[in-house]
N, C-alpha and C positions, 0 to 999 in steps of 0.2 A: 435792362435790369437783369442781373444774375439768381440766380436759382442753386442752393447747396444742400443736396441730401444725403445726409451720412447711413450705411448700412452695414447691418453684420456679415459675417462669410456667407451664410444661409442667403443671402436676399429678403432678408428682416429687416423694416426702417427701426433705425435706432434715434430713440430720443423723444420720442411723440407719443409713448405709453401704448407702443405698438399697433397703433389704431392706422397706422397710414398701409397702402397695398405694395406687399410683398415683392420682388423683384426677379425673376429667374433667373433671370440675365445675371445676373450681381452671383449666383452660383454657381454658374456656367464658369463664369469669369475665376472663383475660385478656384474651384478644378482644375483650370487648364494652366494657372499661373499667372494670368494674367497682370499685368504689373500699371499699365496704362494703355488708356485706349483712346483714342482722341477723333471725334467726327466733325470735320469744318463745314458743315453746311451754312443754312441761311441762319439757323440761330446752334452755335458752336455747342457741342457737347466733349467732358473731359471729365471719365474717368479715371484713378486713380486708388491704388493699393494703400493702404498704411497701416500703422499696428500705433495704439496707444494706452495705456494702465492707468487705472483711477487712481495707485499710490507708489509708493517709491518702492514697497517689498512686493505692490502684484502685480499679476502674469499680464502681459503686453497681449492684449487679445487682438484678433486683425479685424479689418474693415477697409470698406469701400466708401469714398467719395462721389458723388456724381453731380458734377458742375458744369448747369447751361447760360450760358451770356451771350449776346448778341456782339459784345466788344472785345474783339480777340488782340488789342492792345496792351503788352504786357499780362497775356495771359496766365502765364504760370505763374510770378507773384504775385496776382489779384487772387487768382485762386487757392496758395497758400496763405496767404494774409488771412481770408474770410476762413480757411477751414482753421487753422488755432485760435481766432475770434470765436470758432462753436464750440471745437472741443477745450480746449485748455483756458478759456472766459465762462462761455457757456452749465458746459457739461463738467468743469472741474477736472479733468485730465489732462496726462500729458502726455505730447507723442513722442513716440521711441524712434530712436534713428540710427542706433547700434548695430541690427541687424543685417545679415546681408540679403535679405528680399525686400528691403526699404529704400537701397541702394539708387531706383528710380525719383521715386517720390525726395529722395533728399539730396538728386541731381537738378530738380526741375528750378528753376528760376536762377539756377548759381551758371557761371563758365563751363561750359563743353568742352570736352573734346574736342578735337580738328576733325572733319567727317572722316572715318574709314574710308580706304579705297582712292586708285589716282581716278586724275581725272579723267582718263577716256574711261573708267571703269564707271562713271556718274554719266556721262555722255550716252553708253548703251544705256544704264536703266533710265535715264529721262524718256531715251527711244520708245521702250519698253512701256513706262507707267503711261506716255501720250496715245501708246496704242492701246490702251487696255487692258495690259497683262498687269494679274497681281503675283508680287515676287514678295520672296521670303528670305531672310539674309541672317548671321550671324555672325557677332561682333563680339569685344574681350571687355565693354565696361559698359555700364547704364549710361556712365556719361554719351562713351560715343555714340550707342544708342539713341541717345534725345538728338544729339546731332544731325543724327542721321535723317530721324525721323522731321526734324525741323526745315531740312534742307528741301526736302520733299512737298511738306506741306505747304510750302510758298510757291509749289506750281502743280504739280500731274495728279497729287493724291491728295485726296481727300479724306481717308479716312486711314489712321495708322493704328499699332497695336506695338507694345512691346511686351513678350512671353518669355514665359520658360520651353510652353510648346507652341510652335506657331501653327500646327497641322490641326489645331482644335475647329470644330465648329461654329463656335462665338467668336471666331476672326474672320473665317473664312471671306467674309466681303471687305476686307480691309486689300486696299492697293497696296500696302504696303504693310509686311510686319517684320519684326527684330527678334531676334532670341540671343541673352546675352550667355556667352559660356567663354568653353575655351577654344577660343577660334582666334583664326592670324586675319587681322585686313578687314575686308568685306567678302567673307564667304557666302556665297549663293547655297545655298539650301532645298534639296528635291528638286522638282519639276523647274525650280530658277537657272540652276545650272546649266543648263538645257538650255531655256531660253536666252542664258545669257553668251551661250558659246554660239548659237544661231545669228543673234545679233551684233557679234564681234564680225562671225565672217561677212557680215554685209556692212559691215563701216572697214572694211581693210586700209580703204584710201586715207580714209582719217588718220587711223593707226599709222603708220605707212610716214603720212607729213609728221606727226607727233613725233616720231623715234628720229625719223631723219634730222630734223630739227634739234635735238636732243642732241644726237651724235658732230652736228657741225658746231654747236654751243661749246659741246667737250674739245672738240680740235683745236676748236678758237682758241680754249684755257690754256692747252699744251702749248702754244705756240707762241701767246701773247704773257705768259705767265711762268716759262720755262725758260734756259738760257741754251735748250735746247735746239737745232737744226732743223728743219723739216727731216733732212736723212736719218737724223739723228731717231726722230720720233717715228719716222714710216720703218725704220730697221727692229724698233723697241716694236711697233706692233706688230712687224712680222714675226717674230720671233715668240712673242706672249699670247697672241690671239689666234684661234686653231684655222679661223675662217681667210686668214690671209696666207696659211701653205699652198704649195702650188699644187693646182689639180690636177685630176687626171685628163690625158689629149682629148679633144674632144673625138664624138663619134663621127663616122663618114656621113653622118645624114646632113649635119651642118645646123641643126635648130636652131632659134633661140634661146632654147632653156637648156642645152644638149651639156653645158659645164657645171650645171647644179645635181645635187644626189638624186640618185635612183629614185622615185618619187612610183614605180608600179605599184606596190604594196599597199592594198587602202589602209592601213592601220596610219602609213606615214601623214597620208592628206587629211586623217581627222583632228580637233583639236586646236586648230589652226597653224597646219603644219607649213599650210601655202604661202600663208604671212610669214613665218621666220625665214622662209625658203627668199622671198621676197627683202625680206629685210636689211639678211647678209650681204644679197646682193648692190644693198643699197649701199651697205656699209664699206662697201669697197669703193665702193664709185666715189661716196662723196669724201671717204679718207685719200682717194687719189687726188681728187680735185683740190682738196683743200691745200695739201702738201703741193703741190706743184708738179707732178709729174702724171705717167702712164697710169694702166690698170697697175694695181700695185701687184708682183711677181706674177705678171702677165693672168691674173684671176680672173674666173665669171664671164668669158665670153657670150656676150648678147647676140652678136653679129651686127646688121646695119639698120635694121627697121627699128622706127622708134614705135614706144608703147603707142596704140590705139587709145583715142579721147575717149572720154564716157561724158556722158550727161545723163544723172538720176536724180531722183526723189524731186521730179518738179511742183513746184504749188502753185496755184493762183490762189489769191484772197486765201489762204491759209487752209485751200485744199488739194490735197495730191492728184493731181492730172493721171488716172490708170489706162484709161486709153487715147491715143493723139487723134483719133477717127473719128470719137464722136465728139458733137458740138459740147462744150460747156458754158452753163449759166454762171454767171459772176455778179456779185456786186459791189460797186461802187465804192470806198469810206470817202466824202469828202473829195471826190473827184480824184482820186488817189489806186492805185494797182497794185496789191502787192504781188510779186514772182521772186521765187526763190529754189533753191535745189544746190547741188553738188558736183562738182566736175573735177578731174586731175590735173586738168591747165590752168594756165596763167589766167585767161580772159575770157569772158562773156557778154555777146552782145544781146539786148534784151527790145527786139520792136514790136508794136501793136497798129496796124494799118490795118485803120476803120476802112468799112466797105463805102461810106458816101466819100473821101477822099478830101477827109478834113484837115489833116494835118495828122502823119505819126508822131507816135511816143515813143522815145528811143532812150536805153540806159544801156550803160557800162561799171556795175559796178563791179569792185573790188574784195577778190579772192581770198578768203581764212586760209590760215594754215592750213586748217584741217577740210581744204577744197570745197567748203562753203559760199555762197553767196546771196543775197539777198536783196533785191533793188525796188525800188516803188516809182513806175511810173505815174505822171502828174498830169492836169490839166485832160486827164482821161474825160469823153462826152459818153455816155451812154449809147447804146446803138450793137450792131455786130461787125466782126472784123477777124482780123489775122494775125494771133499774137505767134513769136516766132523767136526763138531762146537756140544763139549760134555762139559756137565754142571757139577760138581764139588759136591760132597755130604760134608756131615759133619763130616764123616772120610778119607776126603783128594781123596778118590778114585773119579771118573767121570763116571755119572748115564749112561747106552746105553739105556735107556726105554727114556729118555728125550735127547738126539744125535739124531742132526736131519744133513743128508748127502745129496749133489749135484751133479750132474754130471759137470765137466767142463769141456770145450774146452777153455784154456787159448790160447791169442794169442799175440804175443811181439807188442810194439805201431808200430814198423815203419812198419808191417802187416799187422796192420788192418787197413782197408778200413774207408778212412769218408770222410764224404759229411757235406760241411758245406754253407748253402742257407742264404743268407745275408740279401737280397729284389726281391720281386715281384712286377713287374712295382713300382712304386713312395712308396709302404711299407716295411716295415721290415718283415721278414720272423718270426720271435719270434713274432712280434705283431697280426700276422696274426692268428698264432695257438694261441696264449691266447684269443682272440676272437672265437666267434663263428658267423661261414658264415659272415668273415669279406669281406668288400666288397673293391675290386679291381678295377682302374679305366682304359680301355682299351687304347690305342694311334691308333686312327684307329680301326682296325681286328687284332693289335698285342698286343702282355704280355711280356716284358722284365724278363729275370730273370738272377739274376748274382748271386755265390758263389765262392766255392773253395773245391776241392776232389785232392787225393794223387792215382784217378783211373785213364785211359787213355781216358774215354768219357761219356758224358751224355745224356741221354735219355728222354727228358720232354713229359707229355700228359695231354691231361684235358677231362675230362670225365662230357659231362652233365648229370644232376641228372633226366632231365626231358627225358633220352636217346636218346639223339641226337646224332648225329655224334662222334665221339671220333677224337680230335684232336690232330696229334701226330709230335715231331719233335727233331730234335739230336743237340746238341753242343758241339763245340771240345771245348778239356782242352788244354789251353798252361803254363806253368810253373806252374802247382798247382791251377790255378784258370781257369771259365767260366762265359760266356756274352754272351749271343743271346736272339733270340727271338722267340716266338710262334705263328705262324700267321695262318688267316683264321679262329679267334674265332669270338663268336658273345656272346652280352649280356648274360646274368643268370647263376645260380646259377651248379656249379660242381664241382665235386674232382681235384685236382692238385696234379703231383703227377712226384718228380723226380727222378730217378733214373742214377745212377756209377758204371761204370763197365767197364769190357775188350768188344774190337770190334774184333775178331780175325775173319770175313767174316758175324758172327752172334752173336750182343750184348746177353752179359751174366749178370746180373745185378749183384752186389755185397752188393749195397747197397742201401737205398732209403730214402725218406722223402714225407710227402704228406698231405695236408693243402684240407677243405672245405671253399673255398670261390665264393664272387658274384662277376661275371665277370660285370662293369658298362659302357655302353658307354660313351665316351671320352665327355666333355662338351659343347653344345655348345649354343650361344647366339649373335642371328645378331638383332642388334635396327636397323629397318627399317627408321623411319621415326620418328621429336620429330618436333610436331606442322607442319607445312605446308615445315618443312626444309627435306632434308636426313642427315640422323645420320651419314654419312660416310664424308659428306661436312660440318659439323660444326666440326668434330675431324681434317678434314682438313682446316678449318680456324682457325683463332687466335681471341675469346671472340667471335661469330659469334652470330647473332643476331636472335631470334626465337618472331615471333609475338602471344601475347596470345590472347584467344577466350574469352570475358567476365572473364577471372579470370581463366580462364582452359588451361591448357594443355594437348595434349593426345600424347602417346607413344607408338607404335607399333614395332613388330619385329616377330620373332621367335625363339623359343631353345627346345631343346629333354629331358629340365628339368622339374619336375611337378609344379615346383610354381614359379612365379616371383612379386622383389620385385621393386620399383622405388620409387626413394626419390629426395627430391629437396633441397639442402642445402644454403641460400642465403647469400651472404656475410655478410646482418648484422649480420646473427646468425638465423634466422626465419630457423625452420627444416618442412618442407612438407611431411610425411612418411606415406602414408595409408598403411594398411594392406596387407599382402602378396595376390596376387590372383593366383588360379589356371590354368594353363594351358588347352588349348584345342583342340587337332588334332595338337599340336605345336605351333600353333602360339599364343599371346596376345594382348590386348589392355589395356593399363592402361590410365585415364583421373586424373591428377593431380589438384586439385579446391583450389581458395582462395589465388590463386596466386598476387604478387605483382610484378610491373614491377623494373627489377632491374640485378645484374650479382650474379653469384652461381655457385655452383656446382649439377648435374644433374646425379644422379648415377642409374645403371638399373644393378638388381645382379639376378641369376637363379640358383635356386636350389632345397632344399630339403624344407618341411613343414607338419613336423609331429608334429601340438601343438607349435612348434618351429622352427623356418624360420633357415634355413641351408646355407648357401651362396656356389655353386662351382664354377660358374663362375660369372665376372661381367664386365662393360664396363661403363667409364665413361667420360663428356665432360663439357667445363664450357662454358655456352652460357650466355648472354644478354637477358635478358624479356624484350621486349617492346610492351607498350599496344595496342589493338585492334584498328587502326584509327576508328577517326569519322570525319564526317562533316555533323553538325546540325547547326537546327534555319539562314536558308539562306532564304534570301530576294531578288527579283528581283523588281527591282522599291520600288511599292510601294505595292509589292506584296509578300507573302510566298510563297518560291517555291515549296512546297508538298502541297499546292493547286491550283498550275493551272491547266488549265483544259484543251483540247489536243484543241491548233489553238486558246487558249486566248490571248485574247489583251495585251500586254503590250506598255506603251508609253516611246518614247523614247523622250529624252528633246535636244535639241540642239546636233542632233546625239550620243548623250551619252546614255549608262545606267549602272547604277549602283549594285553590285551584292555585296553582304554581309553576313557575317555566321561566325562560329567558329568552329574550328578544333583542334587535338592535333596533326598536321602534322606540316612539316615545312615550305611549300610552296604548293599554291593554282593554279590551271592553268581555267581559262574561255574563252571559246568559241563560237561564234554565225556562226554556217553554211547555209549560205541561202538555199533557196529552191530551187533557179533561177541558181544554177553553180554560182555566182558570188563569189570571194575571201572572203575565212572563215575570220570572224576578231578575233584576239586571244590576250591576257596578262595572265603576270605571276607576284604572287605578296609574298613578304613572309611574316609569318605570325608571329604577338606579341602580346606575352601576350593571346594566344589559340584565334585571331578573325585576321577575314582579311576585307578587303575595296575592290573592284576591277572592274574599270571601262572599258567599252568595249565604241570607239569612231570612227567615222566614217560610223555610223548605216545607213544604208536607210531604208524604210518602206517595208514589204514583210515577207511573212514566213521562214519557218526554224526550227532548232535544235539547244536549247540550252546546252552546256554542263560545269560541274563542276568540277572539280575532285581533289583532293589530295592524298598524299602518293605517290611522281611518282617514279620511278625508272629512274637513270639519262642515263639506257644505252638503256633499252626497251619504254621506255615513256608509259610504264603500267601505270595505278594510283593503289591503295589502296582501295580507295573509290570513287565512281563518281554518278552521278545523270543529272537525263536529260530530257529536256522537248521540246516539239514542241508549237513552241508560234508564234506569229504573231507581228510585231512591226509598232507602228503606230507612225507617229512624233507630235510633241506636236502642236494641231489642227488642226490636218487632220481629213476626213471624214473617 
């Protein structure tokens, strides 16, 4: 079953009345251009950019797709089908495809381009992505781009990206990424170039049969396709091609390389200067040969020794043999050996002479162009022995000076022992090792780890790097698979490390696996308090209302994160976001400024801030701004009441007096407490248009406390705001 969540550039879910959690990622991915990101694990992830407008005159605003499926058949039109099913059925929009940052998105399910780049240029980076290197390339169209990336994800890479910048941080774990501009071919990009000129000079031999190959196909053309001579054609390329003028004599030392250029100068040998050097020479040879006669204008003296065989990159069962000294463990498929590797000759014989002397396994197979080979021997028994991979001369016989021999312990598959580690806590066990000191997030003092071994029990430990404690703990296997946990860890940085095996009173391990990673505590983040409210009673009210201070608001809490971020998003659209601040002894305070009274969204997130705010945890609520009460500009009589002065007169008229001011409250309450104990006199009046009137009747002359107040609360008869004065009241002509 597939999965479609459309979001805005922010990492805002769109479409769900913004109730769904936020996305960092989806803003990362902004920034850096991201255009597509595709992760093929066990349940497929597929990101994608696109821009669409709710009408035909407005603005194409952009968004992210993020679409998970288990069935990656015909994925990119499954997952354009379902995404105009939301937007343009659903959501009433239409997507835009005019653009050229949509260019991707409106390549995906149509005709590609042919991939960038020849073939030996695909042959290194296969090299490359099977050892682990992530390379970074630039191409001239999104088309070729998908291509590229497609060619790829049917074998080494699992995870691609195609950018504007591929050097961002939200790729960085991608095997593979693209950046489309103005580039020729398949450009290698930074640190690729690098790699990819390291791994040219160690497939020379490749290169080497590819060109030659190349050059006797073109001869053939002249020859069978022209009504030309061989003389004819060997004269035109002596005369046109600078590699076939005559050289200079050779020197008195007599080399073999003594008629090729000067080659001291290290500047000549970089870049793969040795290969062209090689090349030319080849091109001579095999233009002579084809044409029928000599070295052509007596060129390129080798002298009489022929090249030296190689034999490299051997495998067994689909692993590199690094040393022939020590023994290696193999197993079995179906009674079946694979061996494979690279050689410059014709032939390789390929035998395994078991030690009980059952009968060898002997293959001969046959040589790639590009001096490949690969043979599987059969009817393999289990046991150890002498497997022994011998290279082929040019009278049919096979060299023992270049035979290079292994020790085996073959061992049949349902034997051999494996251990197969899925996730630790909330990651993938493969992600963890392609990482370095990938960091693990704790549940408590515990580390979940689940796989699958064909052993009877497992044995996990973590070992801190800074020699702490070693903590160690056992999980039973039921049907092929385990699940438990490690408990009593504590934060930082150690080896992990699990091991499979018999428990017969005393584990015996058979077999193991074991990752450097950072142990992180579990996250956490309590908002104390947002303005004068608690954070726990507005998630528990419905729009609950928070009074602001002049324009501010301040946010407190605590979390065990280093930075926290708080933002204020308000219905109209107004974003409030200052800067991440750091953390201290745990706890924070953030004061949000420039506030307007009104309702929003109030988000408070904790986490990382290295240059780049990280989000791991966050907590969010939607409250009510409403502004700071006032009650100014009040009159008593015919007096201002922040100027009377303590037991001044004021007169009252016909037992009346009259009290006036404005507020932005809803109701005003006035008070006169005598001095004498006799009954307070009190009214309530409410207030239009920010001013009130409010008369107090029934006055006698005598001292007392006046008071004012607004903002009241209907259960506590607190006010908001109050003011108060001690006056004296005298009736209109008294002494």
């Amino acid at each position: 079953m597939s999965e479609l969540t459309i979001y805005d550039s922010h990492g805002n879910p769109y479409g769900d009345g913004g109730r769904g959690r936020s996305n960092d990622r989806i803003e990362e991915f902004f920034f850096g251009g991201v255009k597509l990101y595709l992760d093929a694990g066990s349940r497929t992830e597929l990101v994608v950019f696109f821009r669409a407008r709710e009408s035909n005159v407005g603005r194409a605003e952009q968004f992210y797709a993020v679409y998970t499926t288990r069935n990656t058949r015909n994925l990119f039109e499954n997952f354009r089908s379902e995404l105009r099913q939301r937007v343009e059925t659903e959501y009433g929009m239409s997507i835009e495809t005019s653009s050229d940052d949509v260019r991707v998105y409106e390549s995906l399910g149509g005709r590609n381009d042919s991939v960038p780049g020849s073939e030996f240029d695909h042959s290194v980076v296969s090299n490359l992505l099977q050892s682990g290197k992530r390379l970074r390339f630039g191409v001239s169209s999104a088309s070729g781009a998908l291509a590229l990336c497609s060619k790829y994800l049917q074998g080494p890479a699992n995870r691609v990206a195609i950018a504007d910048n591929t050097s961002i941080d939200a790729i960085e774990s991608c095997d593979l990424a693209v950046e489309v501009g103005t580039h020729r071919g398949l450009e290698p990009l930074g640190e690729t170039g690098r790699l990819m000129d390291e791994q040219r000079r160690s497939m020379e031999g490749q290169l080497i049969n590819e060109k030659v190959a190349t050059i006797k196909q073109e001869v053939d053309d002249l020859r069978t396709k022209t009504s030309k001579s061989d003389e004819q054609i060997r004269n035109r390329l002596k005369r046109q091609i600078s590699i076939f003028e005559t050289p200079p004599p050779p020197s008195s030392t007599g080399g073999r390389f003594d008629a090729l250029p000067n080659l001291s100068r290290p500047q000549k040998l970089a870049g793969g200067a040795v290969v062209l050097v090689i090349l030319i020479a080849l091109v001579s040879v095999v233009a002579s040969g084809l044409l029928g006669v000599g070295p052509v204008a007596d060129t390129l003296v080798f002298g009489d020794d022929e090249s030296e065989a190689t034999l490299e990159s051997v495998t067994v069962a689909g692993d590199e043999i690094a040393n022939f000294d020590e023994q290696q463990n193999v197993t079995l498929s179906e009674g079946e050996l694979r061996v494979a590797g690279e050689t410059n000759r014709d032939a390789v014989q390929i035998i395994f002479i078991p030690d009980d002397g059952s009968g060898n396994a002997t293959s001969e197979p046959d040589i790639g162009d590009d001096g490949s080979f690969d043979a599987t021997l059969t009817e393999v028994e289990p046991g150890s022995g002498e497997l022994l991979v011998k290279v082929g001369t040019d009278d049919g016989e096979f060299e023992s000076k270049t035979s290079k021999s292994v020790r085996l312990n073959v061992e049949s598959e349902t034997d051999a022992p494996t251990l197969e580690l899925e996730s630790i806590g909330d990651e993938s066990f493969d992600d963890l090792e392609a990482a370095e000191n990938a960091a693990v997030t704790l549940s408590g003092d515990e580390l979940a780890i689940e796989g699958s071994t064909n052993q009877e029990t497992v044995e996990v430990s973590f070992e801190p790097v800074d020699g702490g404690n070693q903590t160690n703990g056992s999980i039973a296997v039921e049907n092929g698979s385990f699940a438990g946990t490690l408990s009593g860890l504590e934060p930082g940085s150690g080896d992990l490390r699990v091991e499979a095996g018999s428990d017969d009173g005393e584990f015996e391990s058979e077999i193991n696996e074991s990752v450097t990673v950072e142990l992180e505590p579990e996250p956490t983040l309590e908002t104390d308090s947002v303005g004068d409210e608690s954070f726990d009673e507005l998630q528990a009210a419905e729009n609950a209302t928070v009074t602001l201070s002049g324009g501010e608001l301040t946010i407190e809490g605590t979390t065990n994160q280093e930075a926290v971020k708080v933002s204020f998003e308000s219905e109209t659209g107004d974003d409030h976001t200052p800067d991440p601040i750091d953390v201290e002894d745990g706890s924070f305070t953030v004061t949000l400024s420039d506030l307007e009274p009104g309702s929003g969204e109030l988000h408070v997130k904790a986490g990382s801030d290295d240059g780049e705010f990280e989000s791991a945890i966050d907590e969010s609520v939607t409250v009510e701004l409403e502004p700071e009460p006032t009650l100014e500009d009040v009159t008593v009589g015919d007096k201002r009441f922040d100027e009377l002065g303590e037991d001044e007169n004021v007169t009252v008229t016909d037992g009346e007096l009259t009290i006036e001011g404005s507020t932005n409250q809803e109701t005003v309450e006035v008070s006169f407490e005598p001095e004498d104990g006799s009954e307070t006199v009190r009214n309530t009046t409410d207030v239009g248009d920010g001013s009130f009137t409010v008369t107090l009747s029934g006055l006698e002359s005598g001292s007392g406390e006046l008071l004012v107040k607004t903002g009241l609360d209907d259960e506590t008869d607190e006010a908001e705001v109050e003011r108060r004065a001690a006056i004296r009241l005298e009736s209109n002509g008294s002494n």
